[in-house]
C-alpha positions as CSV (number, residue, x, y, z in Angstrom):
1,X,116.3,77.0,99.5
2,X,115.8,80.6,100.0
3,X,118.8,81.2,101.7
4,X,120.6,79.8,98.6
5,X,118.7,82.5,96.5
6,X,120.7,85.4,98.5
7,X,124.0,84.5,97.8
8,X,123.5,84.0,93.6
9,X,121.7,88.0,94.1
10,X,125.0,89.3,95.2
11,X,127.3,87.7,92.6
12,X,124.8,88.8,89.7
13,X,124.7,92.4,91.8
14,X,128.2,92.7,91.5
15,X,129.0,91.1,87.9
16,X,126.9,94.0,86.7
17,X,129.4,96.5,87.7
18,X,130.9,96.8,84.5
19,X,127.8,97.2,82.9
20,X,126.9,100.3,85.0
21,X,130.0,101.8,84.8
22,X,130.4,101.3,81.1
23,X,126.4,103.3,80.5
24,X,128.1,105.8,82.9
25,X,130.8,106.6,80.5
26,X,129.0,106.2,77.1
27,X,126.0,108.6,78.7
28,X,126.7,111.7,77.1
29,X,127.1,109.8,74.2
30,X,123.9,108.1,74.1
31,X,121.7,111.3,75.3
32,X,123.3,113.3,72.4
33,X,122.6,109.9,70.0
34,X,118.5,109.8,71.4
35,X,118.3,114.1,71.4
36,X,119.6,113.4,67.6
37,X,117.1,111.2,66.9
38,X,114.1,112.7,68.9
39,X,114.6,115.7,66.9
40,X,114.2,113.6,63.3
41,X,111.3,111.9,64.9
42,X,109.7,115.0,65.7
43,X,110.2,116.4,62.3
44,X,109.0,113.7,60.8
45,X,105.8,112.1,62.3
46,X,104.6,114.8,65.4
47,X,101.5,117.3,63.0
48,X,102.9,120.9,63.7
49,X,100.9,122.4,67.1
50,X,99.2,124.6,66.1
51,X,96.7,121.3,64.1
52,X,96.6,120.4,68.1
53,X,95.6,124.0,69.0
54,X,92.4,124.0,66.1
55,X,91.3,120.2,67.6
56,X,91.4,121.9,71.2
57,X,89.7,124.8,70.0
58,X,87.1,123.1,68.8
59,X,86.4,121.0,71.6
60,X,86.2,124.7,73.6
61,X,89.5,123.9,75.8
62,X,93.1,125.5,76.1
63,X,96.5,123.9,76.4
64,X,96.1,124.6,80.2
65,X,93.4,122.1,80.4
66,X,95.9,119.4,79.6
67,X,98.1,117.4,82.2
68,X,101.5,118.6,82.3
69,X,103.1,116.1,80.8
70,X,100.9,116.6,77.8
71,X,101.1,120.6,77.7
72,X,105.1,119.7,77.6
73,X,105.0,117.8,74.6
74,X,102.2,120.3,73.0
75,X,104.7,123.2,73.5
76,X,107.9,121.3,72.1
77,X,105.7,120.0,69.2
78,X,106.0,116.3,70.3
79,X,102.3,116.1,70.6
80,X,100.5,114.1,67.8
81,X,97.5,114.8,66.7
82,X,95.6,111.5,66.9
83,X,97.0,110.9,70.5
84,X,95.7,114.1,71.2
85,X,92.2,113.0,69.7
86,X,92.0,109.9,71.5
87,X,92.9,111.5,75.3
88,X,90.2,113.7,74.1
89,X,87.9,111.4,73.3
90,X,88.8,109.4,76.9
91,X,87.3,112.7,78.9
92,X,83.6,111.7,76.9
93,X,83.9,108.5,79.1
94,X,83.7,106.9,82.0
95,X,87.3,106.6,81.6
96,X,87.7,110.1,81.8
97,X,88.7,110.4,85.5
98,X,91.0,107.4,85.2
99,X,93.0,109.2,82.7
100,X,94.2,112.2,85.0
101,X,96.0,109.3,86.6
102,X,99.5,109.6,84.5
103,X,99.9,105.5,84.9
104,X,96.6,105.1,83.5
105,X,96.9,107.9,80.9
106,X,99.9,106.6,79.7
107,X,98.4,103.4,78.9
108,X,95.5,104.0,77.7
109,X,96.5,106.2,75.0
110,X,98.6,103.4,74.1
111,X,96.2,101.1,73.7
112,X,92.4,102.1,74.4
113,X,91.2,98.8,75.3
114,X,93.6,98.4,78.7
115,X,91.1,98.3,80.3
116,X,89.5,95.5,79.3
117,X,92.6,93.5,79.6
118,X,92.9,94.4,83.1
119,X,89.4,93.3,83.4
120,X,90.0,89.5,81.8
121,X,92.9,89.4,83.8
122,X,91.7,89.6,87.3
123,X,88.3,87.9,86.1
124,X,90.2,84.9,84.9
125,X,92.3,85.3,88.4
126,X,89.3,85.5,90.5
127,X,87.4,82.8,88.7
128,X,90.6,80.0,88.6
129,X,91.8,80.9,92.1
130,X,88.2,80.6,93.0
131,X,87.7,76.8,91.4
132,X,90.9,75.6,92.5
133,X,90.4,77.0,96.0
134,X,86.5,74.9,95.8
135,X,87.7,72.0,94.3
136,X,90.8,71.8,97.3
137,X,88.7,72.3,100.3
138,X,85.3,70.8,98.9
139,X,82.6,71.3,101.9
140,X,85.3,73.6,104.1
141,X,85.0,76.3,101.6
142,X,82.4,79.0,103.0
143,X,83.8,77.2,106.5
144,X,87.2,78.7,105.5
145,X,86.5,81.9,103.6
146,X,88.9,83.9,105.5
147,X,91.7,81.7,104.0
148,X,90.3,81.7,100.4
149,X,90.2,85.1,100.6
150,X,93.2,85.8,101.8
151,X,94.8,83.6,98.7
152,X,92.5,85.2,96.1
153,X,93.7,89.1,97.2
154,X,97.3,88.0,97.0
155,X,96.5,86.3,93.1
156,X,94.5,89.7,92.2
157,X,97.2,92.0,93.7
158,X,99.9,89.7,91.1
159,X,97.3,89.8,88.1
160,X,97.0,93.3,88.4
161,X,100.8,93.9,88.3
162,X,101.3,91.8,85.5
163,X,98.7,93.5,83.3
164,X,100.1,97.0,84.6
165,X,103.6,96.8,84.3
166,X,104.7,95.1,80.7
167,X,101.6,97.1,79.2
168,X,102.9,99.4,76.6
169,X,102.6,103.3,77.0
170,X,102.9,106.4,75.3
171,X,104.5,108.6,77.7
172,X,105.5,112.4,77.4
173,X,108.7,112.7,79.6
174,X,111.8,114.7,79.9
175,X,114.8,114.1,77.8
176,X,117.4,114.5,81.0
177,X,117.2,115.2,85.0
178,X,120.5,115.8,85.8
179,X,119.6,114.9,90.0
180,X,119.7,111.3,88.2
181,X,122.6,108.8,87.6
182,X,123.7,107.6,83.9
183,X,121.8,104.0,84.9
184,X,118.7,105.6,86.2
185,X,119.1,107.8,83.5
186,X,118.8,105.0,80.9
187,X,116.3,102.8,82.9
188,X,113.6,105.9,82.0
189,X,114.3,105.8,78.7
190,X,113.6,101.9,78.0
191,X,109.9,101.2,76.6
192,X,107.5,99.7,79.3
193,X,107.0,96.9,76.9
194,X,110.3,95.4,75.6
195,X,108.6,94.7,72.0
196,X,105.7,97.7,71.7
197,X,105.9,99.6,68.7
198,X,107.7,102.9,68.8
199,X,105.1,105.6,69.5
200,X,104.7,108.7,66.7
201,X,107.2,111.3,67.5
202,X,109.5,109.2,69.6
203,X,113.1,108.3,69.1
204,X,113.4,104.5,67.7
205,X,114.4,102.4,70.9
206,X,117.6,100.9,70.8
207,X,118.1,96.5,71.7
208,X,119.9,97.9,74.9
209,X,116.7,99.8,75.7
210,X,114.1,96.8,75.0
211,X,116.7,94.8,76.7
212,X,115.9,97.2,79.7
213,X,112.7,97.2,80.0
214,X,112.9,93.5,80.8
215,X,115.4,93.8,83.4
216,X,113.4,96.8,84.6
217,X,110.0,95.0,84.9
218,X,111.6,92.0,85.9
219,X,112.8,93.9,89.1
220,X,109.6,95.4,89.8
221,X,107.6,91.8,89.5
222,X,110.4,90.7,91.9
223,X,109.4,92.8,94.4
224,X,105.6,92.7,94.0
225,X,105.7,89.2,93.9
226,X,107.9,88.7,97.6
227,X,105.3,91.3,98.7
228,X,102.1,89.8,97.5
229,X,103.0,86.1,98.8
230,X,104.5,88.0,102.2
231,X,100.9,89.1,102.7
232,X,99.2,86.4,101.4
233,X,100.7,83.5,103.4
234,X,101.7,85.5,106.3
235,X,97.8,86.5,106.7
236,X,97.0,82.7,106.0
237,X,99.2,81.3,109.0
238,X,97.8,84.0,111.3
239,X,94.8,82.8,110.4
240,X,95.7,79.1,111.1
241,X,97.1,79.8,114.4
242,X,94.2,82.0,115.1
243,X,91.6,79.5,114.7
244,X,93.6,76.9,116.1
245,X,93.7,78.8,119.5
246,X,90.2,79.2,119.2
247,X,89.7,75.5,118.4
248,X,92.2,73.9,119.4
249,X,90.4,70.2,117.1
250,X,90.9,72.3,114.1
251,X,93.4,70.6,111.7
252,X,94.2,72.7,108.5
253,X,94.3,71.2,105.0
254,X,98.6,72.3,104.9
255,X,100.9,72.8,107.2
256,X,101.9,76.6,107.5
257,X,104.3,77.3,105.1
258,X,107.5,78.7,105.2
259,X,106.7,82.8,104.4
260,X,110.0,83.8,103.5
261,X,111.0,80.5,101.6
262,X,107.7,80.6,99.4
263,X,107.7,84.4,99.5
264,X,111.3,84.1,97.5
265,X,110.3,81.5,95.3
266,X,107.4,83.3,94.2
267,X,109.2,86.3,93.6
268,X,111.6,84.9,91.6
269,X,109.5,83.2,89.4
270,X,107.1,86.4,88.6
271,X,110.5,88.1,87.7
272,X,111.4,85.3,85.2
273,X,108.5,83.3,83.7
274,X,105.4,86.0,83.9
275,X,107.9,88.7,83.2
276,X,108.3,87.3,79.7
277,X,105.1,85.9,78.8
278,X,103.7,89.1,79.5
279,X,105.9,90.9,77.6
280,X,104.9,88.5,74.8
281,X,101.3,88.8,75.3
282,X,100.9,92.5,75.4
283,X,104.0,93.7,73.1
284,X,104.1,91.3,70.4
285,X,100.7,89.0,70.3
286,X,97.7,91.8,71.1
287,X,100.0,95.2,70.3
288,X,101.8,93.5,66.8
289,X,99.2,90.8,66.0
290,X,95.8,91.3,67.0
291,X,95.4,94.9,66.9
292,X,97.2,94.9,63.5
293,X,95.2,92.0,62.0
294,X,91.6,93.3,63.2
295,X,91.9,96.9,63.4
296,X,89.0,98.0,62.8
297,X,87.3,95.0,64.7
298,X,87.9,96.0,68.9
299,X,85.4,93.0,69.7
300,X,87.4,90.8,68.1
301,X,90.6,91.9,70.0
302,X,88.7,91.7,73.2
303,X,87.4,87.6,72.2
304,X,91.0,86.6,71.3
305,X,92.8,88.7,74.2
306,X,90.9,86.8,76.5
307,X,91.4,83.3,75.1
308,X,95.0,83.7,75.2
309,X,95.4,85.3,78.8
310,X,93.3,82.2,79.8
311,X,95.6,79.9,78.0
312,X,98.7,81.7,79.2
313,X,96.9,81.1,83.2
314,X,96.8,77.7,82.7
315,X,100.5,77.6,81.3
316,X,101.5,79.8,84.3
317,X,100.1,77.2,86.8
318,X,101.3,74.4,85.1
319,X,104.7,75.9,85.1
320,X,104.2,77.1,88.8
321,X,104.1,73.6,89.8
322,X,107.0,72.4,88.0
323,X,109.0,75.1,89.4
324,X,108.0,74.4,93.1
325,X,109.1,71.1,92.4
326,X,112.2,71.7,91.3
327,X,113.0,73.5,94.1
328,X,111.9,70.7,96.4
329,X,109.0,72.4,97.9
330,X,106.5,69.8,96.8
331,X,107.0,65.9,96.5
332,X,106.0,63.7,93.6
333,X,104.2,61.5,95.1
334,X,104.0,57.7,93.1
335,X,101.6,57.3,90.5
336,X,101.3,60.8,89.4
């Protein structure tokens, strides 16, 4: 099965040709098009500089004592206020050191609560991984600790990524690097999220750009999901075998599985189902709904974020198993 996987890769590699070439010719175009509307964004939502220079003054700090990436966008007048105010109110935190991190920074100026998010994420991950591994192997459990811990860091390593990458950001980058090609080119200018809202002071994103982000992220959650099940299941059968030559009675609950074969499989669907629901979750149900509906409540955002990433777990292994199935991996048995 994943030998037929390689094959369909190719084809849709080389079917996208066209695509490329066609962003190759229309990028002067469309960098002229987003400088054009930049420059009206800037004019009309970024507060003039110098409202930045009075909120740094009165916190006792220059421009310098910004990150690069913000001193960039303070200089060109790209800098809002309020995103300003709210990286300064980070530092008063225990945040604070998190956001010199640009990943982190970016997000969290975003949306201040990422954080938490990331926290209900790999809590629900740790505590479902956790029951299902206890209610699989029964007494064995604390026998086989190294194997539920081996299949709990692989789960954590995937719930992290999936918080991480489709979480939207507000981030201060250049306009053109001309050591890039037209389609890497394009792929930095697509949203992290392909539904967040366009950030103050930024050029409207176009369909083809949302349309990037989720071919973008998709890729990405490709690879961290063959990488995460690589380790996961290839430290699992070492495991096996090791415990097997040190008792040679010892029968595990599975055979070994097939790493490259579930690796793929797993890959594949991270790219395609978790790709989207989390796009959904964090650009259009928490960014567009809850923190619209209960802005001034954060609690409130917190209680209902974590009810649907529970729900949308549950839906994920549900799915999961239907997708295994249909790729043979696991029989029906009769009755169920």
């Amino acid at each position: 099965m994943a030998a037929s996987h390689v094959p369909q890769t190719g084809v849709v590699l080389a079917s996208s040709r066209p695509t490329a070439e066609h962003i190759a010719r229309g990028a002067g175009r469309h960098a002229q098009k987003t400088e054009q509307h930049r420059q009206v964004a800037v004019q009309a939502s970024s507060l003039p500089s110098s409202s930045c220079d009075e909120l740094l003054g009165s916190a006792s700090l220059s421009p310098e004592s910004l990150p690069a990436d913000m001193q960039g966008a303070l200089q060109t007048g790209e800098l809002p206020l309020h995103v300003l105010r709210r990286y300064l109110d980070l530092q008063n935190t225990w945040l604070g050191p998190l956001s010199q991190i640009r990943g982190f920074r970016e997000r969290l100026l975003a949306d201040p609560n990422f954080h938490v998010k990331v926290g209900i994420e790999v809590g629900i991950g740790i505590c479902t991984k956790s029951s299902a591994e206890f209610g699989k192997r029964g007494e064995l459990f604390w026998v086989e600790l190294d194997f539920v811990l081996a299949n709990v860091i692989m789960a954590l390593i995937a719930d992290f990524m999936l918080v991480w990458l489709p979480a939207p950001t507000i981030a201060f980058r250049p306009t053109g690097d001309g050591s890039k090609n037209a389609v890497m080119s394009f792929f930095d200018s697509c949203p992290d999220n392909a539904f967040q809202r366009v950030p103050e002071g930024h050029a409207p994103y176009s369909i083809a750009q949302r349309g990037g982000a989720v071919a973008r992220n998709g890729l990405k959650l490709l690879a961290v999901g063959f990488a995460a099940s690589l380790l996961g299941v290839g430290i699992t059968n070492v495991l096996v075998g090791f415990r097997q030559f040190l008792d040679p009675s010892f029968i595990p609950l599975n055979p070994p599985q097939d790493v490259l074969k579930t690796s793929a499989a797993y890959a594949s669907y991270m790219a395609l189902s978790s790709n989207l629901r989390y796009q959904v979750i964090a650009g259009v149900v928490e960014q567009r709904g809850f923190e619209v509906i209960f802005e001034k409540n954060p609690r409130i955002q917190n209680v209902l974020s974590f009810v649907t990433r529970t729900g949308n777990t549950f839906l994920g292994s549900w799915w999961w198993i239907d997708y295994v199935r249909l790729l043979g991996f696991q029989k029906i048995t009769k009755g169920h």
